[in-house]
C-alpha atoms as one frame of an Amber mdcrd trajectory, in Angstrom:
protein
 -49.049 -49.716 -16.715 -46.821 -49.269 -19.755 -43.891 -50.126 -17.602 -42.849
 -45.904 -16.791 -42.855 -45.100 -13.471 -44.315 -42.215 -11.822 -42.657 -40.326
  -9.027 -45.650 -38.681  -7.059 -45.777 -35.600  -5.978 -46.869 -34.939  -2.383
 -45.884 -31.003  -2.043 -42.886 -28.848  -2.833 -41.672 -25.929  -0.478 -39.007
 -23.589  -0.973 -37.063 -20.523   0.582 -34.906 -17.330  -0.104 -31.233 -16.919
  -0.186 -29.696 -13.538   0.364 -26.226 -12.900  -0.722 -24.626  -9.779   0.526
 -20.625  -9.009  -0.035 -19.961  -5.882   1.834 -17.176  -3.130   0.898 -13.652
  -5.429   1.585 -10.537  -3.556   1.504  -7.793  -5.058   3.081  -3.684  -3.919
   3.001  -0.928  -5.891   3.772   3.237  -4.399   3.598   5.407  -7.743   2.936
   7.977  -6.464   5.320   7.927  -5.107   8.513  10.985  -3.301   9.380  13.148
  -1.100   6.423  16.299   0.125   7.928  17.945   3.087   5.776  21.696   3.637
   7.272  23.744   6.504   5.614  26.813   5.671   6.101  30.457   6.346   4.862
  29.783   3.783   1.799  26.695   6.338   0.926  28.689   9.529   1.081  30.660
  11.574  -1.997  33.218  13.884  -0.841  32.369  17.290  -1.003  28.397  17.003
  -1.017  26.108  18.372   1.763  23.391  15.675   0.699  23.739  12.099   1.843
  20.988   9.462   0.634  20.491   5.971   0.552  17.523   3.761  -1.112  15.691
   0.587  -0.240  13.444  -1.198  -2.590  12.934  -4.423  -0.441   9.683  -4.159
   0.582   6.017  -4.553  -1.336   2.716  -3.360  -1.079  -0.074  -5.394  -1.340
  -3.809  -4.457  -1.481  -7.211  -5.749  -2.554 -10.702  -3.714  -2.605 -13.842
  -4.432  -4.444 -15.021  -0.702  -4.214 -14.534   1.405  -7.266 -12.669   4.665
  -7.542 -10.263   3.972  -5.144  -6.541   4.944  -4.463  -3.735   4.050  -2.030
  -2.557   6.969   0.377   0.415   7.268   2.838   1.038   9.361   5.581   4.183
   9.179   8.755   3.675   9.133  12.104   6.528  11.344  13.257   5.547  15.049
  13.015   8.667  16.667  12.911  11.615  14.829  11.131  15.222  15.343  11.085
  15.840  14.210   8.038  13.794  13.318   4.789  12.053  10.420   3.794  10.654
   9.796   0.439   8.563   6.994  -1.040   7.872   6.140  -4.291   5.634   3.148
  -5.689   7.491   1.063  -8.184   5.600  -0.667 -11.463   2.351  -1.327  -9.528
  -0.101  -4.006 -11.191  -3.246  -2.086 -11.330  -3.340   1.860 -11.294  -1.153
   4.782 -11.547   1.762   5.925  -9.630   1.522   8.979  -8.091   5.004  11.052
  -7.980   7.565  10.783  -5.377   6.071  12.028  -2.598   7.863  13.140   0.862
   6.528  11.830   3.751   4.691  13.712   6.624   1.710  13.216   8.922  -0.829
  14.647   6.273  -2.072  11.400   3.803  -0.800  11.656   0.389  -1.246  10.054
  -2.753   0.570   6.997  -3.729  -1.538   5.320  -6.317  -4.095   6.445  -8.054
  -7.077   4.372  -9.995  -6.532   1.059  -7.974 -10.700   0.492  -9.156 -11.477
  -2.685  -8.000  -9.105  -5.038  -8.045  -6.175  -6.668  -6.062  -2.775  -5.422
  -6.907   1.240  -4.944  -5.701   3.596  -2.992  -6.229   7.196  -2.069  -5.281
   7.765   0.249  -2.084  10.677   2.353  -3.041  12.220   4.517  -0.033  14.605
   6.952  -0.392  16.299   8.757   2.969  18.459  11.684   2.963  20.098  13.551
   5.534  22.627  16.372   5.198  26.073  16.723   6.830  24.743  20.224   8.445
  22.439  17.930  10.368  24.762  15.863  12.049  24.035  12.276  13.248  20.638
  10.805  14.802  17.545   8.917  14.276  14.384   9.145  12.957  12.075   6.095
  13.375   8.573   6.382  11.344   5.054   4.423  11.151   3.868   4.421   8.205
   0.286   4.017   7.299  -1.278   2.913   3.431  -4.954   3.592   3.709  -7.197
   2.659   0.919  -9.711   5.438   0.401 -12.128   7.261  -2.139 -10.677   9.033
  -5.117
């Protein structure tokens, strides 16, 4: 021997690894409760139309599925008074317009792609002194869907 040793082979073996990532889409809202109260601070003199906004709460999402968007529908079918939404400077996609809530989905953001994003959930309420006082209360979903 020339001093280099030899490992000897005996027999190899061997198997196959599958790797399969399935759709993911997943949606999280970074607070759970938004209270809008129109009160005597929100109010001009002289003006039917009372409003108040609230821009404390996010939207998160994540989806590896392309051609996707974000939409939003209410659960309460017949509202006394009007709740908008709006989604501020999101980081991936477009904004869709200002949209008033109801129980039909509507578009909030458009061309979310894949990707994992946020943006700013901005609601507006707005009631008018012809409606008197009262409560609405409102689920809202975000669904991630198809575009």
């Amino acid at each position: 021997m020339n001093g280099t040793a030899r490992a000897q082979v005996y027999g190899t073996g061997g198997h196959t690894v599958t790797m399969q990532v399935s759709v993911i889409t997943s949606v999280r809202v970074t607070v759970g409760s938004v209270n809008l109260n129109i009160s005597s601070a929100n109010v001009v003199a002289g003006q039917n139309q009372m409003s108040v906004t609230d821009q404390s709460t996010s939207l998160l999402w994540g989806t590896n599925s392309s051609l996707r968007k974000v939409s939003v529908s209410t659960s309460l079918a017949a509202p006394k008074f009007t709740l908008k939404l709006l989604a501020l400077n999101p980081t991936v996609g477009n904004a869709a317009p200002q949209v008033t809530l109801s129980t039909s989905a509507q578009d909030l953001l458009l061309n979310i792609g894949r990707s994992s994003g946020s943006c700013t959930l901005l609601y507006t309420g707005i009631a008018l002194v012809s409606q008197g006082t009262g409560n609405d209360v409102h689920v809202i979903t975000f669904t991630v869907a198809a575009q």
